[in-house]
FIKOLBA-324018 format. One line per 4 residues: number of its first residue (from 1); their letters; for each residue x, y negated, z of N, C-alpha, C. Coordinates in steps of 0.1 Angstrom, whole numbers, padded with zeros to 4 digits. Example, Ala and Ser with C-alpha at 12.3 -4.5 7.8 and 13.67 -1.06 7.14 Angstrom:
2
1> AS> 0132/0057/0078/0123/0045/0078/0132/0033/0078  0128/0022/0071/0137/0011/0071/0129/0000/0079
END
This chain:
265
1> XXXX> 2428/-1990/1875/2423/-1997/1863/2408/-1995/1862  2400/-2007/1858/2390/-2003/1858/2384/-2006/1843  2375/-1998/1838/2367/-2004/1824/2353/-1998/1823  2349/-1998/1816/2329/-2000/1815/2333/-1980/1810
5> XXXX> 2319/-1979/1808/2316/-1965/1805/2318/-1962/1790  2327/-1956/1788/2333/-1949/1770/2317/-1945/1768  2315/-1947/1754/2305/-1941/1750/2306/-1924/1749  2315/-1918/1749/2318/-1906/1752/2308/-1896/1767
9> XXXX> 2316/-1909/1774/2315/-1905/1788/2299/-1909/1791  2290/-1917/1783/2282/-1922/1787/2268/-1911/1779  2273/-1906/1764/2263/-1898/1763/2265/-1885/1773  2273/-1880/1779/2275/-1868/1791/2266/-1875/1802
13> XXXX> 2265/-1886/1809/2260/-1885/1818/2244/-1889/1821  2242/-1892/1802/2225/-1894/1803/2220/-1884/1802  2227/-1868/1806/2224/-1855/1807/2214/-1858/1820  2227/-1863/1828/2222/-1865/1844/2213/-1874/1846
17> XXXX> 2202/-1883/1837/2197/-1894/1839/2199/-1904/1840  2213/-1906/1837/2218/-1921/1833/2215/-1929/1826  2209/-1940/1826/2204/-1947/1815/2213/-1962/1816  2219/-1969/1809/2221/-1983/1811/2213/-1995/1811
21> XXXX> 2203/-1994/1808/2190/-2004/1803/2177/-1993/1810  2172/-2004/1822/2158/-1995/1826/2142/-2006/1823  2137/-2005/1815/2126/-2012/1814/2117/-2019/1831  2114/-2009/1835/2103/-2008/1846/2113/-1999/1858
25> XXXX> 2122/-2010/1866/2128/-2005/1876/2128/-2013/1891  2133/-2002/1903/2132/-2010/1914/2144/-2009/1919  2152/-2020/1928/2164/-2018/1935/2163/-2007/1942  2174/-1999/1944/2170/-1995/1957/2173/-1994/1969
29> XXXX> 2181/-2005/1971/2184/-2007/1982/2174/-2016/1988  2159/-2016/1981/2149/-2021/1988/2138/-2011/1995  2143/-1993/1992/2137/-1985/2000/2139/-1988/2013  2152/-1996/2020/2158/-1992/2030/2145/-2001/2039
33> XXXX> 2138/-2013/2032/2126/-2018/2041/2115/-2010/2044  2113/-2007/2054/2104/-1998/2057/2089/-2002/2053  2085/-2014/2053/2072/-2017/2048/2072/-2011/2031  2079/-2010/2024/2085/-2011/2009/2084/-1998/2007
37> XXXX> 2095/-1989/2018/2095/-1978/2012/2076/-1967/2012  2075/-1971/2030/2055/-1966/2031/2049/-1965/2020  2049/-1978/2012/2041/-1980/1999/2046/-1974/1990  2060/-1972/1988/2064/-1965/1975/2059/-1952/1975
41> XXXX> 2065/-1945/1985/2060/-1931/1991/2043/-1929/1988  2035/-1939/1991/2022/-1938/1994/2016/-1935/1973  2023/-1947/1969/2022/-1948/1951/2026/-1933/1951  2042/-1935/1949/2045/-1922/1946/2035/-1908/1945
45> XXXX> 2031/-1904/1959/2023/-1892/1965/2010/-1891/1954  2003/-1902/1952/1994/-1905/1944/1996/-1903/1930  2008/-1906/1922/2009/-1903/1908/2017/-1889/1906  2022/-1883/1911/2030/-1871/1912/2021/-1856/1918
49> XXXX> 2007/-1868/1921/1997/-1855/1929/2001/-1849/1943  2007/-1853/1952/2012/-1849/1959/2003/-1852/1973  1999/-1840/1979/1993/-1843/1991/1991/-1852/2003  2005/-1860/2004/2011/-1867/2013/2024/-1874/2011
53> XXXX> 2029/-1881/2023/2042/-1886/2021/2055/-1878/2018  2049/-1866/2029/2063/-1859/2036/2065/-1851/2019  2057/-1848/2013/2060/-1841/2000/2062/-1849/1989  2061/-1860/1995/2063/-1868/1983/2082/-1874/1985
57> XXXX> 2085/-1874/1999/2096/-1879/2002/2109/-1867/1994  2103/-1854/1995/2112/-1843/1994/2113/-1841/1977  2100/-1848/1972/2102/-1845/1958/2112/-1858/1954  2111/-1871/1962/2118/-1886/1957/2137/-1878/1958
61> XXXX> 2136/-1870/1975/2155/-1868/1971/2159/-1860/1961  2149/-1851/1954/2154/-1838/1947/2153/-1845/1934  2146/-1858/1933/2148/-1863/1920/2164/-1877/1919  2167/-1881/1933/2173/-1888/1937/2192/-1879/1938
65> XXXX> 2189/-1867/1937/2202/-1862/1938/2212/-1864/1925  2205/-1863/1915/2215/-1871/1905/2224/-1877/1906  2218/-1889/1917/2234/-1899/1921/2246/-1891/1926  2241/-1883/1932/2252/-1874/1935/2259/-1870/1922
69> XXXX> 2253/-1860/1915/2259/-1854/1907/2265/-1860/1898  2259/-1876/1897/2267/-1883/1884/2280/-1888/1888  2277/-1890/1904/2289/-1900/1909/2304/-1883/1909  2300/-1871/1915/2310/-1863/1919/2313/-1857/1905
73> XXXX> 2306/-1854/1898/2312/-1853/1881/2321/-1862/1874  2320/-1877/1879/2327/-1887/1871/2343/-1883/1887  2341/-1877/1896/2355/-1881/1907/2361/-1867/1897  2353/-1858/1896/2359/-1842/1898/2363/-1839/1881
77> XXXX> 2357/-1842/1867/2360/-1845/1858/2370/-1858/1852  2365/-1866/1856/2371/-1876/1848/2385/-1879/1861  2384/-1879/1872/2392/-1884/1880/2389/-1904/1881  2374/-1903/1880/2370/-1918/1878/2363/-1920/1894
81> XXXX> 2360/-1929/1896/2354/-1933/1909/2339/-1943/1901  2325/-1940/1902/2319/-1944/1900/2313/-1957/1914  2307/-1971/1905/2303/-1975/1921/2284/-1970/1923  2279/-1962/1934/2267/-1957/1939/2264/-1962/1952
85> XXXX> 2269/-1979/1952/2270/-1982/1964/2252/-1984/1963  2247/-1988/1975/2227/-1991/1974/2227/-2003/1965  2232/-2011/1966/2231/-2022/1960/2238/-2028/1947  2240/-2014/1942/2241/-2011/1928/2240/-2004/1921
89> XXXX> 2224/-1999/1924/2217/-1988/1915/2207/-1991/1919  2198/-1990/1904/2183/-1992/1900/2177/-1975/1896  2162/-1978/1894/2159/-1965/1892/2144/-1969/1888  2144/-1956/1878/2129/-1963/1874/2118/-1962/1884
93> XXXX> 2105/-1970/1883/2098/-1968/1894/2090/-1958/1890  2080/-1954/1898/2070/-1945/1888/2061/-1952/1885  2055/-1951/1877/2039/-1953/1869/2027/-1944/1868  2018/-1943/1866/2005/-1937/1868/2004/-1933/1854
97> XXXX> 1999/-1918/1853/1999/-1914/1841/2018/-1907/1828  2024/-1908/1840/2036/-1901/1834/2045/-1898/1844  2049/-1884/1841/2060/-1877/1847/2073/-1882/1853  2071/-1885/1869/2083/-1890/1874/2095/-1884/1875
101> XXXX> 2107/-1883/1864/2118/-1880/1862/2126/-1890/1857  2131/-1898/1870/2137/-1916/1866/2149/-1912/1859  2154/-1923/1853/2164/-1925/1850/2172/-1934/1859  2182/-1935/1863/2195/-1942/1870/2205/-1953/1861
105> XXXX> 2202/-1964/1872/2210/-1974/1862/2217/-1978/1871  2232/-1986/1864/2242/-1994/1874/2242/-2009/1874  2238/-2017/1882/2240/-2031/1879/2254/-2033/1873  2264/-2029/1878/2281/-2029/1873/2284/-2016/1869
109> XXXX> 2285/-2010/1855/2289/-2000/1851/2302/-1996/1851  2315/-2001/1855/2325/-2000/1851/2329/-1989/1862  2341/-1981/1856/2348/-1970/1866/2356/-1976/1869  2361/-1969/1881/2377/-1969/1883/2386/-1959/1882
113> XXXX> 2395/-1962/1870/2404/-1946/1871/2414/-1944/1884  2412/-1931/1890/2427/-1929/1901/2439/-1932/1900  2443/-1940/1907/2458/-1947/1906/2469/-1933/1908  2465/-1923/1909/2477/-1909/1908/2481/-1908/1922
117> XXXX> 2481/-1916/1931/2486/-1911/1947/2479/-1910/1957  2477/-1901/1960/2470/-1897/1973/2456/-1896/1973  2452/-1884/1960/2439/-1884/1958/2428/-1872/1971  2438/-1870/1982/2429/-1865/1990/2423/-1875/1997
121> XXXX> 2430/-1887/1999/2428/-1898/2005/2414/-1905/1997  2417/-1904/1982/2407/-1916/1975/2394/-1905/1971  2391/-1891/1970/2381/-1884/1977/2379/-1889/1985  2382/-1888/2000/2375/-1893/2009/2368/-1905/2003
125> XXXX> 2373/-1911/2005/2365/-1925/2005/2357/-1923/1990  2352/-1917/1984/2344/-1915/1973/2331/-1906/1979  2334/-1897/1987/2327/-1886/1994/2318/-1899/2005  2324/-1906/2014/2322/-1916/2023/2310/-1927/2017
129> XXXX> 2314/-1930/2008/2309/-1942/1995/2293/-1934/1994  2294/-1923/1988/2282/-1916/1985/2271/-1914/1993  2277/-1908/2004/2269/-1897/2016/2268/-1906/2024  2281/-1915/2033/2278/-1920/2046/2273/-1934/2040
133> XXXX> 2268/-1943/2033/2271/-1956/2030/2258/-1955/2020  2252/-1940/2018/2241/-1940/2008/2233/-1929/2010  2231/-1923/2006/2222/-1906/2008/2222/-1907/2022  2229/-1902/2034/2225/-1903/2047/2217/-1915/2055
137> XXXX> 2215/-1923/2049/2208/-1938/2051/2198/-1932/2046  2190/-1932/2036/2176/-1931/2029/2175/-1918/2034  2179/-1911/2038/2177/-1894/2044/2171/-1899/2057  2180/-1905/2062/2173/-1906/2079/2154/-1917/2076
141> XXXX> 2161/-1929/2068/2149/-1938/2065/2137/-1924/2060  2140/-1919/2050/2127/-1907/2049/2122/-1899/2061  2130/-1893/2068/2125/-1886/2077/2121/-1896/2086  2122/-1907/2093/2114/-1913/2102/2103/-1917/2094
145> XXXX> 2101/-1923/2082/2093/-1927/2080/2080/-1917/2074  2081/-1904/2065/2079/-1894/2063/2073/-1884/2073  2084/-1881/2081/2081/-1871/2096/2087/-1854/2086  2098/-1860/2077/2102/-1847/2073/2113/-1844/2077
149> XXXX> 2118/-1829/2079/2130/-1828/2086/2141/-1829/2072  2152/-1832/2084/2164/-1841/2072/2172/-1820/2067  2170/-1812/2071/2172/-1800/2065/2171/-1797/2050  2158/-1801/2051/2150/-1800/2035/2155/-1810/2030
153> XXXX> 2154/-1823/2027/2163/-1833/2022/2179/-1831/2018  2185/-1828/2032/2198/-1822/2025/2198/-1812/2015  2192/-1803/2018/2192/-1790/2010/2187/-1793/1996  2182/-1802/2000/2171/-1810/1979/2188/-1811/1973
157> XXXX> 2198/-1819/1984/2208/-1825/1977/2218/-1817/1969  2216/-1809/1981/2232/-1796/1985/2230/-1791/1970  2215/-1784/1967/2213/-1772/1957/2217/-1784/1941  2217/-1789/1940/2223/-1798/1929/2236/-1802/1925
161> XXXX> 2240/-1803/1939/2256/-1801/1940/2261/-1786/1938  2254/-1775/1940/2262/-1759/1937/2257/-1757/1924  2248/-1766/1920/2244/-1765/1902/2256/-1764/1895  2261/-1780/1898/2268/-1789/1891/2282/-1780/1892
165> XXXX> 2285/-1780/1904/2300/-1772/1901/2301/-1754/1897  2289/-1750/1897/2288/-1737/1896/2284/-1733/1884  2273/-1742/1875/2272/-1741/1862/2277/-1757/1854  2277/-1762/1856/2278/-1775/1845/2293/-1777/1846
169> XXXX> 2301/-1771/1856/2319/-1778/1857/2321/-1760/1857  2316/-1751/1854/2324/-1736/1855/2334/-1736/1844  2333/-1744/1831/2345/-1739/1820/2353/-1749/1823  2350/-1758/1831/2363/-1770/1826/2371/-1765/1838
173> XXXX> 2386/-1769/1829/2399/-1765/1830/2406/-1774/1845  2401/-1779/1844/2405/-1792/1858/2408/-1786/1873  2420/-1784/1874/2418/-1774/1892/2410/-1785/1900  2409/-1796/1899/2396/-1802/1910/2388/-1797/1910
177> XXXX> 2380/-1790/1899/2365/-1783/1903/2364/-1775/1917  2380/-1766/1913/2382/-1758/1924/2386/-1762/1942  2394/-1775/1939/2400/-1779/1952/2381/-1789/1959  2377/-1801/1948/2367/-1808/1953/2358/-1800/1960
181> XXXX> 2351/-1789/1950/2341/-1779/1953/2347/-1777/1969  2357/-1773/1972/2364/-1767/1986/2363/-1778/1994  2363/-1785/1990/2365/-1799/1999/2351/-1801/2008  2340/-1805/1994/2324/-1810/1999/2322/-1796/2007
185> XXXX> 2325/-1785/2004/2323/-1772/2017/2327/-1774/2027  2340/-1771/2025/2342/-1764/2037/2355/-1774/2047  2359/-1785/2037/2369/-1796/2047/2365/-1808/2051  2355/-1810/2045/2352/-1823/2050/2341/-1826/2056
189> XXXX> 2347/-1838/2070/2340/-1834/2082/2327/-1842/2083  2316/-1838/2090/2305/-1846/2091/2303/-1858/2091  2314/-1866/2098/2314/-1883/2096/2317/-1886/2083  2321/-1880/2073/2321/-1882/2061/2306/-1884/2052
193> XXXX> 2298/-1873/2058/2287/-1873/2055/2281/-1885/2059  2279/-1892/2068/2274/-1898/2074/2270/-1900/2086  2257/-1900/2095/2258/-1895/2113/2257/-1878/2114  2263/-1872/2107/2264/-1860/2108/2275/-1853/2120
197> XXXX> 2271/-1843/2127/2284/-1840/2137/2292/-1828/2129  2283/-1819/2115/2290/-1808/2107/2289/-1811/2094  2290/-1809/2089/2295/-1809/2072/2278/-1805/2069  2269/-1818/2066/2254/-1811/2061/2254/-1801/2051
201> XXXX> 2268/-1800/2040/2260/-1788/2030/2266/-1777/2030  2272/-1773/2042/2283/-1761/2046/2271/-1749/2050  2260/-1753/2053/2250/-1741/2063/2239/-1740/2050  2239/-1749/2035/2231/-1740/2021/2237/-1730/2017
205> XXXX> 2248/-1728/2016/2263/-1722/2007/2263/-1708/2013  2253/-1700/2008/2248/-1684/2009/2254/-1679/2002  2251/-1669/2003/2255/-1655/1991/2239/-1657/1981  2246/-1653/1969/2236/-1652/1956/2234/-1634/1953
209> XXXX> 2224/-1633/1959/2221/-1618/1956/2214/-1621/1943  2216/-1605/1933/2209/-1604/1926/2197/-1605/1926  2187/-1610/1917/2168/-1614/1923/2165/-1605/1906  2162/-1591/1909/2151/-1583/1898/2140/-1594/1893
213> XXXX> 2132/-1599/1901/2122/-1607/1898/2128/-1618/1883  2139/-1622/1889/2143/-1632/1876/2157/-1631/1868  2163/-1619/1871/2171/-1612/1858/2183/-1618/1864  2186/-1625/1874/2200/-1629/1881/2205/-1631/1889
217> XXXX> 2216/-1638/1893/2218/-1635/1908/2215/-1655/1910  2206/-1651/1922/2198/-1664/1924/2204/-1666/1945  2205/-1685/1949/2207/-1686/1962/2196/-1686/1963  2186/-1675/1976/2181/-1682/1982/2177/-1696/1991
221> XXXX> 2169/-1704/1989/2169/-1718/1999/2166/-1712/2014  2170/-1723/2020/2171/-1719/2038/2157/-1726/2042  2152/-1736/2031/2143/-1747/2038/2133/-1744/2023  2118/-1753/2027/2112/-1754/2012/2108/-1763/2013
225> XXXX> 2109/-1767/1997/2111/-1780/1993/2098/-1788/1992  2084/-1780/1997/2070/-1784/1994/2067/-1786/1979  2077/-1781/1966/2072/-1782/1954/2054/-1778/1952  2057/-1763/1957/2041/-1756/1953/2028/-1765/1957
229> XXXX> 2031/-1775/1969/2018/-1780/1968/2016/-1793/1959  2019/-1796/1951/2020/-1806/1940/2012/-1797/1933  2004/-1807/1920/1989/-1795/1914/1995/-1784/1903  2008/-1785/1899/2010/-1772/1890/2005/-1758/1905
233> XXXX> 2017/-1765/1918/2015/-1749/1928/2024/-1741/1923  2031/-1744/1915/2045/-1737/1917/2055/-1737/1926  2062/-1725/1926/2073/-1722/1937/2085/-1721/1932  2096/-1727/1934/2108/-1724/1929/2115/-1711/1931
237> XXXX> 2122/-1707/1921/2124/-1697/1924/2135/-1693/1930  2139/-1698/1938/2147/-1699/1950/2143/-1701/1959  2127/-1703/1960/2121/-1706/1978/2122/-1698/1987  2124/-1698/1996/2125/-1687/2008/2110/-1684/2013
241> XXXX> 2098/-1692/2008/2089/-1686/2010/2080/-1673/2003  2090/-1670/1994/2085/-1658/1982/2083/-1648/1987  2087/-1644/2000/2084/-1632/2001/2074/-1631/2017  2068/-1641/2016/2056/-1647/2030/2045/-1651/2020
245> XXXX> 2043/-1654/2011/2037/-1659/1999/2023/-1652/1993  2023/-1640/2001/2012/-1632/1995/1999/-1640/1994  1996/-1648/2010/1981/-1650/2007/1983/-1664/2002  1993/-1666/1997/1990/-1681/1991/1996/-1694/1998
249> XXXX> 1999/-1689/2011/2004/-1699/2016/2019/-1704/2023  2028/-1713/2025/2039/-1709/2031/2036/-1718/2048  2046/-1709/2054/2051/-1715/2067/2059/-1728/2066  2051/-1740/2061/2056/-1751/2061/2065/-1753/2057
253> XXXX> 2078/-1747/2054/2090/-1750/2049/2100/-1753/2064  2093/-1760/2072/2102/-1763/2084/2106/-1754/2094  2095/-1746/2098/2094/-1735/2109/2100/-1719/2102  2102/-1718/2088/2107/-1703/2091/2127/-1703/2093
257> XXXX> 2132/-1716/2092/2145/-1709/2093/2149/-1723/2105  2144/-1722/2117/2138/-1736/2131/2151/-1729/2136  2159/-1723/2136/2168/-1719/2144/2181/-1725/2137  2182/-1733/2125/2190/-1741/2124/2189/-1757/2126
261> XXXX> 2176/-1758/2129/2172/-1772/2131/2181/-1777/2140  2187/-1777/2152/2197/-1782/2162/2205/-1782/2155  2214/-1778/2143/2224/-1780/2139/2224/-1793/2128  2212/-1797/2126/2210/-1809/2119/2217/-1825/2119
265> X> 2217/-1822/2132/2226/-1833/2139/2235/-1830/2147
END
């Protein structure tokens, strides 16, 4: 069955940036032109303050992971299948003079609820929809175009996905939290992802040691996201460069954990 977004369901997911109506938006399945994307990147980098593309690419997925979380919130709560195909989602563009935090729109808003049989099956193809058919497309397009490794990009994605099921789905009652969550880990296989030969977000999924510095138990990141060089210069506090950080600077984000790089593909 399918029907439009309950107003219920729809103020929950303008948590995640959902908006139905975007004033000032671009397709995006017109990143996928490469002349298109250079220049957005290039705008981008320029209103966000951002030194370059490759920082500006890494800031576009970590603002771009939403789609994730809105589409596996609506599979793993509601048991809905949202459509996140490329060519049915808008996003605002940025503008000069205001803080790039888009909102996400659907050309066709309607769900589909699960027909009840064989939902490891209609996961897959929801997981498939997402990752191989979307996110792994504009991942690869960023890194060639960019010159950033697709590590950092996953990892922009991954850490939003262990948000979402680890704080925002921790009370609800639903054993999916528990079976999906196990799924995007640790069973489902790289072609799911997309040209992946391993499961991209199985090598973020650390242990959370306690961090004194910030009163909890925090993952460290494997990769850095280049936030700090944007003009605030802040570091998240999960960067793996915090503790290389003294004189101000990090080891690129790419070269201190290069010994996973061959596992990227």
């Amino acid at each position: 069955m399918v029907n439009k977004v309950r107003v219920e369901e729809l103020v929950h997911l303008q948590k995640y940036r959902f908006k139905p109506e975007l004033t000032n938006s671009m397709n995006v399945i017109e990143l996928l032109d490469e002349v298109f994307l250079q220049d957005f990147l290039k705008k981008l980098a320029c209103i966000i303050g951002a030194p370059n593309e490759k920082t500006a690419a890494s800031m576009f997925i970590k603002r771009y992971a939403f789609v994730a979380v809105m589409s596996l919130y609506t599979m793993t709560a509601w048991n809905k299948k949202m459509d996140v195909s490329l060519e049915n989602l808008k996003m605002e563009a940025p503008e000069p003079g205001k803080a790039w935090l888009p909102s996400i729109s659907l050309v066709d808003d309607t769900l589909q609820d699960w027909n009840g049989e064989n939902r490891h099956k209609w996961r897959e193809e929801i997981v498939s929809n997402l990752f191989a058919a979307n996110i792994d497309i504009l991942i690869n397009k960023l890194a060639n175009i960019a010159g950033i490794s697709r590590l950092i990009l996953w990892e922009n994605i991954a850490v939003y996905l262990f948000w979402m099921y680890e704080t925002e789905l921790k009370a609800h009652k639903s054993s999916n939290v528990f079976d999906d969550f196990t799924f995007l880990l640790f069973e489902g296989e790289g072609p799911l992802f997309g040209a992946c030969n391993l499961n991209p977000l199985q090598r973020f999924y650390g242990d959370k040691p306690n961090m004194v510095k910030w009163g909890n138990e925090v993952r460290k990141r494997n990769t850095c996201c280049f936030s700090y060089q944007l003009q605030a210069g802040k570091r998240c506090k999960t960067c793996p460069c915090t503790q290389i950080a003294m004189d101000g600077r990090c080891q690129n984000g790419e070269g201190i954990y290069c010994s996973v790089r061959s596992a990227a593909r």
